[in-house]
N, C-alpha and C positions, 0 to 999 in steps of 0.2 A: 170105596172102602170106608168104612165108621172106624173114625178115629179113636172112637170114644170105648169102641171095642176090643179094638188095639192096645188100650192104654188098660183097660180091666185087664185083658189079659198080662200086659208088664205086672201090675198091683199083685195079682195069684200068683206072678211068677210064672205063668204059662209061655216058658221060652224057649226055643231052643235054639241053642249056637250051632251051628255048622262047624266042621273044622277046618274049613278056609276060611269062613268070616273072622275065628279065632285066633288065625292063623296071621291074617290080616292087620286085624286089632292091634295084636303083638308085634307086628313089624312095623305100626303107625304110632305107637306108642300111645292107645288109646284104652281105655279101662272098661270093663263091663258097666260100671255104675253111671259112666259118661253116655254108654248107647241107652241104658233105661231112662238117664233124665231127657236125654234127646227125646226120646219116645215120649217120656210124658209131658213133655213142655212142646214139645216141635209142632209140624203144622207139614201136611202132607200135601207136595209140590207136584210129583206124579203120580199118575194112575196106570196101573198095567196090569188091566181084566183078562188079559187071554193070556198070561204070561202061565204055563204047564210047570208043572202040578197044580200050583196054585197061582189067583190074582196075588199082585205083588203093586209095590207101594214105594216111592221117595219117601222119604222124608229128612227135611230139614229144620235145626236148631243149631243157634248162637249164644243158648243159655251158657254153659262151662267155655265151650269152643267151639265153629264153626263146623259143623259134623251132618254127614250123610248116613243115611240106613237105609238102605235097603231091605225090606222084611217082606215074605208073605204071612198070609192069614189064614188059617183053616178054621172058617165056620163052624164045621163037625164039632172038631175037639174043642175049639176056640184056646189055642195055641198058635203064638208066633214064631217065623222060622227068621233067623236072622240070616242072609246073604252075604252081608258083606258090609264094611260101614267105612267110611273113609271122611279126609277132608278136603273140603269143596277148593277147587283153585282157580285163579282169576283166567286161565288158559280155554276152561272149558265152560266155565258158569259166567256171565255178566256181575255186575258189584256187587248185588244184592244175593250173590249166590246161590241164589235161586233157577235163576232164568239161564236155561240154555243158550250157548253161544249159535250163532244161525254159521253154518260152514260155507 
């Protein structure tokens, strides 16, 4: 995935929330404008090309707070879907929050 594509589409404003991502958000007590600057500052940790309907994407930032997005991307429209956005916990991520725990 192009980051950099990703991040045009935040700047248009080409987003769209799902209503469990929102739903989500609101129970993690985390703001719309936290998952955009995640988006435009963060650095995308997973790839998930064959993930239906669309490839879909980690992404991770500690710019405001420690935050995960999950997003896909549709080339066509070049609009992002948000999935879900949470924050990362030392249970499942290693320190760097990044890196999956091996089970």
């Amino acid at each position: 995935m192009d980051i950099q594509k990703i991040r045009k589409s935040v700047k248009e404003s080409n987003i769209n929330w799902n209503k469990h991502s929102l739903e989500r958000m609101m129970k993690r007590g985390i703001a719309r404008e936290e998952v955009r600057q995640a988006v435009l500052q963060g650095e995308i940790i997973e790839e998930y090309p064959n993930d239906y309907p669309l490839p879909s994407c980690l992404i991770f930032s500690s710019r405001l707070k420690p935050l995960h997005v999950v997003l896909a991307y549709n080339e066509e429209n070049q609009t992002i879907y948000i999935i879900t956005v949470y924050i990362p916990d030392l249970k499942h991520f290693e320190n760097d929050l990044k890196t999956r725990k091996k089970i």
